[in-house]
PLY file of the C-alpha trace (Angstrom):
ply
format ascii 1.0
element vertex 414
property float x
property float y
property float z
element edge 413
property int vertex1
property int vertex2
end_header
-86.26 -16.40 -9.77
-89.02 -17.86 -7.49
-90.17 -20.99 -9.61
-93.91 -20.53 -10.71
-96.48 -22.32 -9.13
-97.93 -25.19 -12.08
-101.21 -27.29 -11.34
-101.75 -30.28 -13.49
-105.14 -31.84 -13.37
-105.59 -34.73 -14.25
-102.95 -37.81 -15.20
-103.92 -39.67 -18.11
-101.73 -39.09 -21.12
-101.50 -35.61 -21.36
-101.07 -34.97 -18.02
-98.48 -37.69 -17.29
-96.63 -36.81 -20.99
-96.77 -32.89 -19.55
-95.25 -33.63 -16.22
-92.28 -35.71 -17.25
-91.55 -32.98 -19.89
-91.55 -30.06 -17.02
-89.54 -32.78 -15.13
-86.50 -33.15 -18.06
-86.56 -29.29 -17.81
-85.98 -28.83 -14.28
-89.18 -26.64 -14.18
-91.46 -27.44 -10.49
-95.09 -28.93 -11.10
-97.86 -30.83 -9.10
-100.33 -33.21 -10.66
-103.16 -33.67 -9.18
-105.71 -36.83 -9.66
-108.74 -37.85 -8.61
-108.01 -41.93 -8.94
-106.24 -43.59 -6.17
-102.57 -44.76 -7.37
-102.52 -47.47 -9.28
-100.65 -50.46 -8.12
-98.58 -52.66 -10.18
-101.14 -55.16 -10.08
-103.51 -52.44 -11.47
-100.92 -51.90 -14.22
-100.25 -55.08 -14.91
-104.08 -55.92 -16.06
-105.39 -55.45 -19.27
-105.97 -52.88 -20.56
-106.66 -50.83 -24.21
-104.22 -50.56 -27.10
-102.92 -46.94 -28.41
-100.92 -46.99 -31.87
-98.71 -43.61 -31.47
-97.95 -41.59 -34.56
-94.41 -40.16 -35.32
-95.55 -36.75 -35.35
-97.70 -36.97 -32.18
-97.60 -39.29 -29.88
-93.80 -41.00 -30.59
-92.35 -37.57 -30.95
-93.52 -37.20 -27.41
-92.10 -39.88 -25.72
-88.95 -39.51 -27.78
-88.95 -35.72 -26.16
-89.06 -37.61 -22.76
-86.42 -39.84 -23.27
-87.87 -42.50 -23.11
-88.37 -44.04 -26.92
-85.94 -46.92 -26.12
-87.77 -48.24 -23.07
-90.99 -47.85 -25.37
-89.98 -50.25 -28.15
-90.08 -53.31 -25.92
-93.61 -52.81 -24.81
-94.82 -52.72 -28.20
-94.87 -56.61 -28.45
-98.47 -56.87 -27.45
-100.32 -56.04 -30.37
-99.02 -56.57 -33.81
-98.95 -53.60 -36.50
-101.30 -56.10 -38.43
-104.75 -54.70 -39.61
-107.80 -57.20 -41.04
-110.89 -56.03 -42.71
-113.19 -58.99 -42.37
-116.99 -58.68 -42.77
-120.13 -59.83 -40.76
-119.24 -63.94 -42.12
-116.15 -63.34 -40.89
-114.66 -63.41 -44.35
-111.07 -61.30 -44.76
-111.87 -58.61 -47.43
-108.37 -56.10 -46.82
-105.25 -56.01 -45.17
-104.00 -59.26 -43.62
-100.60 -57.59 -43.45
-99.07 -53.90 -41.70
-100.67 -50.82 -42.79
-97.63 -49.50 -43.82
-96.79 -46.37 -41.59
-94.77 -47.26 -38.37
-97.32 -46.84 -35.74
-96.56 -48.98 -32.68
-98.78 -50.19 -30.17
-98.84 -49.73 -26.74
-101.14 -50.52 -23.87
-102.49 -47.53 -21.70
-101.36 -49.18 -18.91
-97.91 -49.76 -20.11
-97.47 -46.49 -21.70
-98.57 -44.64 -17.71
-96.09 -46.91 -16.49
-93.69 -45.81 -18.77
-94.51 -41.84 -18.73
-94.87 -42.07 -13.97
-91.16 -43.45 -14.28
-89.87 -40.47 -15.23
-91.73 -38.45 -12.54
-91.00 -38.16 -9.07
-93.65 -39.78 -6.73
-93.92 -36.43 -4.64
-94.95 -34.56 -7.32
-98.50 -36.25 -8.13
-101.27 -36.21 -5.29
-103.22 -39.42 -6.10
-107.21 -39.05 -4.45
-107.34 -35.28 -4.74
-110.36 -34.19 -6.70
-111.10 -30.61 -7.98
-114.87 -28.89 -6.46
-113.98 -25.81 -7.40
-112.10 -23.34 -9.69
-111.53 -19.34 -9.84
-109.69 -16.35 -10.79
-108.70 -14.43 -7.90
-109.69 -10.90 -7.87
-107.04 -9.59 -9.62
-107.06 -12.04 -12.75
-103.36 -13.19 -12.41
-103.27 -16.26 -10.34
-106.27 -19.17 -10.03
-107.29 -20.75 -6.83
-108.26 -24.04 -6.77
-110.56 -25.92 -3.90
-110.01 -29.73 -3.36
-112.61 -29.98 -0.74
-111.66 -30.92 2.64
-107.75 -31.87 1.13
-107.51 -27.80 1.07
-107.16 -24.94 -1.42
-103.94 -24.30 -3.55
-103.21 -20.79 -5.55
-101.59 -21.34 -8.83
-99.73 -19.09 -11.28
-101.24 -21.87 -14.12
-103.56 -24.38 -14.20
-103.60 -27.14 -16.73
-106.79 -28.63 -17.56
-105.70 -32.19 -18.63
-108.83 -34.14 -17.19
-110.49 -35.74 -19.81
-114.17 -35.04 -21.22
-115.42 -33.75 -19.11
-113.09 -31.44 -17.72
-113.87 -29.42 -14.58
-111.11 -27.01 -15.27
-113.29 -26.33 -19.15
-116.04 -26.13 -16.93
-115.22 -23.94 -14.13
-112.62 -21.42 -15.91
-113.16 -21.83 -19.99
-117.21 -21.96 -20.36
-116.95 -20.98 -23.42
-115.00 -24.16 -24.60
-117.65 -25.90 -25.54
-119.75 -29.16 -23.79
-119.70 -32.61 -25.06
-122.22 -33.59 -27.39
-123.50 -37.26 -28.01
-122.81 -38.78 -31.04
-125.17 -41.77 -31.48
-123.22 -44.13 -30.84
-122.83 -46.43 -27.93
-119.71 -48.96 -27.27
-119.47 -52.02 -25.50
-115.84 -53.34 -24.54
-115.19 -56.75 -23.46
-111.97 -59.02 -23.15
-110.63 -62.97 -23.32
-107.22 -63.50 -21.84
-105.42 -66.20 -23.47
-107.55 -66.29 -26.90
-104.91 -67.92 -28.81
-104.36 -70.80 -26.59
-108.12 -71.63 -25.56
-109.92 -69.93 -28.69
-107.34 -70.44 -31.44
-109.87 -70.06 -34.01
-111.44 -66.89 -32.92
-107.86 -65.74 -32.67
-106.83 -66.72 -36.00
-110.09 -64.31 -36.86
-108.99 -61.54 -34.78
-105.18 -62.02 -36.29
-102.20 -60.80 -34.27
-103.05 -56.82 -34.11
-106.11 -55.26 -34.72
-109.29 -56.17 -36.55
-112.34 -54.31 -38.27
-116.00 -55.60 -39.00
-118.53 -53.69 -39.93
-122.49 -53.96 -40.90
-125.55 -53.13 -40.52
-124.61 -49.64 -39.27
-122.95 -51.62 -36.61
-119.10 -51.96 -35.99
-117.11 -54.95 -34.23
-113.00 -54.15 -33.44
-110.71 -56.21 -32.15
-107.39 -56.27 -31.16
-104.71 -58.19 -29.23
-102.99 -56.99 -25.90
-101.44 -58.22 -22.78
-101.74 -61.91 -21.37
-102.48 -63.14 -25.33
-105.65 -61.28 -24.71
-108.54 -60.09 -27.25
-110.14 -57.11 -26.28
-113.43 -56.18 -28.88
-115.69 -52.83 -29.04
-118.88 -53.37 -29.72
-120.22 -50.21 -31.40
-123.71 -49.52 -32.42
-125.75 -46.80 -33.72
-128.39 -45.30 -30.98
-130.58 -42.48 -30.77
-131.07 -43.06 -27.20
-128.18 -41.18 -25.03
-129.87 -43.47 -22.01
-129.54 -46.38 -23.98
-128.66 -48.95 -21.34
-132.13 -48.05 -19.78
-133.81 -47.67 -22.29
-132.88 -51.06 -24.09
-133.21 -52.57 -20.17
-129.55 -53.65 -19.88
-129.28 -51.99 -16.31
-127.23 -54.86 -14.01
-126.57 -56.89 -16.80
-122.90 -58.65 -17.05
-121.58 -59.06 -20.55
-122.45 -62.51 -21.12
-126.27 -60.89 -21.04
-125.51 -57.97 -22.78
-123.99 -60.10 -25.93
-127.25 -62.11 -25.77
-129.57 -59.56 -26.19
-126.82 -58.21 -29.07
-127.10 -61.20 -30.83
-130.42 -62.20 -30.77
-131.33 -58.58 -31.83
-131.72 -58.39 -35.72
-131.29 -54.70 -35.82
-127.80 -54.83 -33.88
-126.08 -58.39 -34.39
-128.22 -60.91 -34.91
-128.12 -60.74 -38.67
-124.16 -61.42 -38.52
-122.70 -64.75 -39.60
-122.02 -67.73 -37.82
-117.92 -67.01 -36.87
-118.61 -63.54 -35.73
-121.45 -64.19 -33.66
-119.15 -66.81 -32.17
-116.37 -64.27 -31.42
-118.64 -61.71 -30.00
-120.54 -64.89 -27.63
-117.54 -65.91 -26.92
-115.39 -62.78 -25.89
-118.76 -61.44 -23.76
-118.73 -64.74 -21.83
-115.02 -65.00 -20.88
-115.53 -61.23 -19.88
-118.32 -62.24 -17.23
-116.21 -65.16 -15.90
-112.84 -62.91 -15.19
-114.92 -60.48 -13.88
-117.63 -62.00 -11.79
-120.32 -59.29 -10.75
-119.37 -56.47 -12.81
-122.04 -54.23 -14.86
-121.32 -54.50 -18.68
-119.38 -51.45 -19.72
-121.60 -49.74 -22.45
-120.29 -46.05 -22.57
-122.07 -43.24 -24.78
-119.17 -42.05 -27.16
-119.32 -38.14 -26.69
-117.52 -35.10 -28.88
-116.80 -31.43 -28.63
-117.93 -29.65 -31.36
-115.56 -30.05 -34.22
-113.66 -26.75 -34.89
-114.94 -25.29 -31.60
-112.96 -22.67 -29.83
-112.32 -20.59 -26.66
-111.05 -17.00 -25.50
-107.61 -17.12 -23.79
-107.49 -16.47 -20.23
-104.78 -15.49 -18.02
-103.48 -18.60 -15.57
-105.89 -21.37 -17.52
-105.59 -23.55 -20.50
-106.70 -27.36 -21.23
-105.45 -30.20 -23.35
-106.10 -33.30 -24.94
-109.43 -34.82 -24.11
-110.17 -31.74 -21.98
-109.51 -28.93 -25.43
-110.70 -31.40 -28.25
-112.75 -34.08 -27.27
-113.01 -36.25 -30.53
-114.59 -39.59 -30.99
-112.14 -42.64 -31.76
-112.32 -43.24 -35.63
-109.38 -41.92 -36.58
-106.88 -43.24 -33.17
-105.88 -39.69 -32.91
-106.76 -38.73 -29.42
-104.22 -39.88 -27.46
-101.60 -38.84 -29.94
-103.38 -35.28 -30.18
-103.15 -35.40 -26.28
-99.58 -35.96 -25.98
-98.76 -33.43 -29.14
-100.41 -30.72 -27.24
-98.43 -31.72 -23.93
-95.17 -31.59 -26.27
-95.91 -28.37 -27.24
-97.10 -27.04 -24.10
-94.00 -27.86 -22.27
-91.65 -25.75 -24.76
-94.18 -22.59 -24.30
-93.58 -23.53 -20.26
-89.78 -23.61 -20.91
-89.23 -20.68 -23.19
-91.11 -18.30 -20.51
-89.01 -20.09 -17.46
-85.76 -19.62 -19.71
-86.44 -16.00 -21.07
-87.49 -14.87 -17.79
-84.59 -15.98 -15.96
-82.02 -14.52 -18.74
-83.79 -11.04 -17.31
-82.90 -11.72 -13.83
-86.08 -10.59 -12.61
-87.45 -12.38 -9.67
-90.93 -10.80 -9.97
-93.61 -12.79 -9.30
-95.46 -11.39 -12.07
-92.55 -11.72 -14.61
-93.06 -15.05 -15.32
-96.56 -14.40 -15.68
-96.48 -11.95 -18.63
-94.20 -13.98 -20.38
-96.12 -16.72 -20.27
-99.22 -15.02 -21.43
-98.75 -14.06 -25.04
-97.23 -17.57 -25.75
-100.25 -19.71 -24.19
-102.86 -17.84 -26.16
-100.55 -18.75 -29.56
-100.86 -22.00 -28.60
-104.37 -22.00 -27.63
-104.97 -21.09 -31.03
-102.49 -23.44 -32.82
-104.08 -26.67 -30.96
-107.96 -25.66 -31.64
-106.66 -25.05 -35.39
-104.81 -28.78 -35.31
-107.55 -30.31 -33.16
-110.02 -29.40 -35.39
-108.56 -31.18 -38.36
-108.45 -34.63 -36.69
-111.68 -34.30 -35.19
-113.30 -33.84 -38.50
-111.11 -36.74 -40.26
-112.34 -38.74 -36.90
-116.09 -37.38 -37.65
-116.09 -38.52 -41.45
-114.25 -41.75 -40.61
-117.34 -42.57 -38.27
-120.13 -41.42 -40.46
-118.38 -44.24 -43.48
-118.05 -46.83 -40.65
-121.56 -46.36 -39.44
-123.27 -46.19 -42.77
-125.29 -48.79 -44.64
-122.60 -49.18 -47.19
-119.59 -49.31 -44.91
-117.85 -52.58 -45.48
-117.30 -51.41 -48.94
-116.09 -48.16 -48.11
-113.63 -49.47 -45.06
-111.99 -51.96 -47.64
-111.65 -49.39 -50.00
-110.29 -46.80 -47.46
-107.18 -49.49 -45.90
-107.06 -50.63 -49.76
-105.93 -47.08 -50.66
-103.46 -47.34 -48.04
-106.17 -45.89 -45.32
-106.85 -42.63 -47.34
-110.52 -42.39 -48.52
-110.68 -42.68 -52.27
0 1
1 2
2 3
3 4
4 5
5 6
6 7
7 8
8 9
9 10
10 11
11 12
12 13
13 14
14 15
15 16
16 17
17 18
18 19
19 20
20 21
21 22
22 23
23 24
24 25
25 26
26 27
27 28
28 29
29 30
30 31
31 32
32 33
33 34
34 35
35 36
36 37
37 38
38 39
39 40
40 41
41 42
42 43
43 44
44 45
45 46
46 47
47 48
48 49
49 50
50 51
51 52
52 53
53 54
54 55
55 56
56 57
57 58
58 59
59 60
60 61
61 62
62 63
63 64
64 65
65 66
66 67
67 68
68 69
69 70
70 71
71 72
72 73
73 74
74 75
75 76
76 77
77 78
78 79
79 80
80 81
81 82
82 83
83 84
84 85
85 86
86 87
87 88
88 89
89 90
90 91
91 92
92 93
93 94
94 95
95 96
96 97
97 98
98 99
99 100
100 101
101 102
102 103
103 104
104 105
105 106
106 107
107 108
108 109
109 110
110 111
111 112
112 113
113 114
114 115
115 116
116 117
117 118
118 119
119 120
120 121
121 122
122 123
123 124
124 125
125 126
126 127
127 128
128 129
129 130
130 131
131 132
132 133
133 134
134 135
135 136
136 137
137 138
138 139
139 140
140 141
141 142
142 143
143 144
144 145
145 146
146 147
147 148
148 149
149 150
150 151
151 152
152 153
153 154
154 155
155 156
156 157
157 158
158 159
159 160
160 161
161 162
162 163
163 164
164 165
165 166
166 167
167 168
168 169
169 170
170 171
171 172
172 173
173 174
174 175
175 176
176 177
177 178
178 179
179 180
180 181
181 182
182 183
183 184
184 185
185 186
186 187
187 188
188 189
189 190
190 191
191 192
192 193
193 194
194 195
195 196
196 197
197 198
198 199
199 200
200 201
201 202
202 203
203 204
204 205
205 206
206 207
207 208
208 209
209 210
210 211
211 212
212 213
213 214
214 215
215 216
216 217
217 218
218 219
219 220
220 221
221 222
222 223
223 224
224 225
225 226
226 227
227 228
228 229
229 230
230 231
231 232
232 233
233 234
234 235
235 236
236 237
237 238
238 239
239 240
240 241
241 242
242 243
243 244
244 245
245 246
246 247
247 248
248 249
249 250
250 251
251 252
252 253
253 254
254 255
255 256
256 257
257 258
258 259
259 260
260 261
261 262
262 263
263 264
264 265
265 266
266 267
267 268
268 269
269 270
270 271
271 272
272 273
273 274
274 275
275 276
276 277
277 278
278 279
279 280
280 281
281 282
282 283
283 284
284 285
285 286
286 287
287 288
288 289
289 290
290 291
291 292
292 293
293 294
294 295
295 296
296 297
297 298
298 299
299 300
300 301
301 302
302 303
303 304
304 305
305 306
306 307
307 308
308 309
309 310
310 311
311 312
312 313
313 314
314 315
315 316
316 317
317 318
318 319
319 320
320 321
321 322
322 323
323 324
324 325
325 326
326 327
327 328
328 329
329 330
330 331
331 332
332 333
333 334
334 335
335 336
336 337
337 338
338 339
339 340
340 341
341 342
342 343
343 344
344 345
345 346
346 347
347 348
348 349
349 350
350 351
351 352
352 353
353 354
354 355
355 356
356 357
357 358
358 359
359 360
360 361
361 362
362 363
363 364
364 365
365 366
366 367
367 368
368 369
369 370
370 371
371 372
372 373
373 374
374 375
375 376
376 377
377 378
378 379
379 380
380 381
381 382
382 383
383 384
384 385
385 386
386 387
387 388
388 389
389 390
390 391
391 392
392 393
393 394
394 395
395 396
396 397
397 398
398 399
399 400
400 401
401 402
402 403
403 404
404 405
405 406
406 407
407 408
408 409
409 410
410 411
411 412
412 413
């Protein structure tokens, strides 16, 4: 049969995890992505941590073949957790959590996922303007501007929050919604060798501090590197104007953090140090950059969407979820997992007819997508809402309590 005609937008996890699925099966795809290609220099920087969950994220790349080059990459950041509080003073863990979550790096988990997909079949630079149904509902033409226009048999929405594909061809999906909260990410390369202190504080994987309705994380990663998110509670969705941090580098942001009694200037002496420190490295490895304070943005929790022929979205793009709970990347690749075996049983049950109709492949596909469609807005409503309670205890006035009780319990609220 003539091989159906798949569109990938987007190639962060899902899409990446998606396309080297499609690409064990034999089954023809093209991602398409706005960012340029990323260099190895680009991949070889630092970059965030992801800890991937057996049922999500590792049963993904285990799908792709790929768990034994994964192990070695997990070296970076330890499965260590610390609960320390504003002094600096280690109230829980000091040890593994206990579940086998591994970390990995985002950049060394896309390097992993674009080795096992052919360089022709992802068009770095191309970004979606436009979206739509063709007049008879069954195929979806897509318009990259002066790059051209492509007709698909099915598009896969797998860019991010805010998602043109959701946009364009799933309105009723839902818009992101700010949560109050506004996060501020710096790193220091070589902590442990230059800062051995502030690294003993941070420990060898990942760290939690919490007060005031304020949050500081840390965690190790590439080049003996601590990266920290500084979250704070904020009514203002313009906040960086608002607060006048416009232009500023780190270094100035973390001075008007810390000498701020309602965000960190209250903290003790070892975590101011930390967060002065961390914000000023930042500024000197990156000379002329603008602080990067993001809004942190959900869909509504439990939201859904009516199934359409040609169309569907994942990760980020279906379930946008804040980070409390370090489900969203595992979510992401879960619903690329399952997505490729609804791909693969259609490809497989339509070639066992024989039928090389265009539309064959088509009809199959349809009844199967909207059962999936409704089995990943049932699943990614339950992590959203564990993500959604996990940030209202870390943001509220008695949170250090609650956080050591919650990793005390073995990270299950009491």
């Amino acid at each position: 049969m003539s091989p159906p005609r798949i569109a990938i937008i987007g190639a962060g996890p899902s899409g990446l995890t998606l396309g080297a699925l499609l690409q064990k099966n034999n089954i023809p795809f093209t991602i398409y992505e706005l960012r340029p290609q990323p260099t190895e220099a680009d991949l070889a920087g630092i970059s965030g941590m992801l800890d991937l969950h057996e049922q999500s994220g590792l049963a993904a790349i285990r799908a792709c073949g790929l768990y034994e080059d994964f192990l070695p990459l997990t070296a970076e950041c330890e499965q260590e957790f610390r609960v320390v509080d504003t002094d600096g003073i280690l109230r829980a863990g000091g040890g593994p959590m206990g579940e086998d979550r591994p970390e990995v790096s985002r950049h060394n988990l896309t390097r992993l996922l674009l080795s096992r997909i052919p360089e022709g079949r992802i068009r770095w630079g191309w970004k979606l303007r436009g979206a739509e149904q063709t007049g008879d509902g069954k195929t979806v033409l897509l318009d990259f501007g002066e790059r051209g226009r492509e007709e698909v048999d099915l598009v896969v929405g797998a860019d991010g929050a805010w998602s043109r594909v959701r946009k364009m061809l799933l309105p009723d999906a839902g818009t992101p919604r700010y949560t109050g909260v506004q996060n501020l990410i710096v790193t220091a390369a070589e902590i442990g060798t230059r800062f051995p202190r502030l690294a003993e504080l941070v420990g060898k994987g990942t760290m939690f501090s919490v007060g005031g309705g304020h949050q500081c994380a840390g965690h190790r990663g590439a080049r003996d590197s601590s990266r920290l998110h500084l979250s704070v509670r904020a009514e203002e969705e313009d906040f960086v104007r608002v607060r006048g941090l416009e232009g500023m580098n780190a270094a100035e942001v973390g001075r008007v953090y810390l000498e701020d009694e309602g965000l960190y200037g209250r903290w003790g002496d070892k975590m101011k140090e930390l967060i002065r420190t961390v914000c000023e490295e930042d500024a000197k490895d990156y000379p002329g950059r603008e602080a990067e304070i993001r809004g942190i943005y959900e869909l509504p929790v439990g939201h859904k969407w009516q199934h359409r022929p040609g169309v569907t979205i994942i990760g980020d793009a279906a379930h946008l979820m804040t980070p409390w709970a370090g489900e969203g990347a595992n979510v992401s690749m879960w619903d690329s997992l399952d997505l490729a075996v609804v791909i693969a049983d259609a490809w497989e049950a339509v070639k066992a007819t024989g039928s090389d109709s265009p539309d064959a492949w088509r009809e199959e596909l349809g009844p199967k997508l909207a059962a999936f469609e409704k089995a990943i807005q049932e699943r990614g409503a339950v992590y959203a809402e564990d993500s959604r309670k996990n940030g209202e205890m870390i943001f509220s006035d008695d949170a250090l309590e609650k956080l050591v009780a919650f990793f005390s319990s073995g990270g299950r609220p009491e």
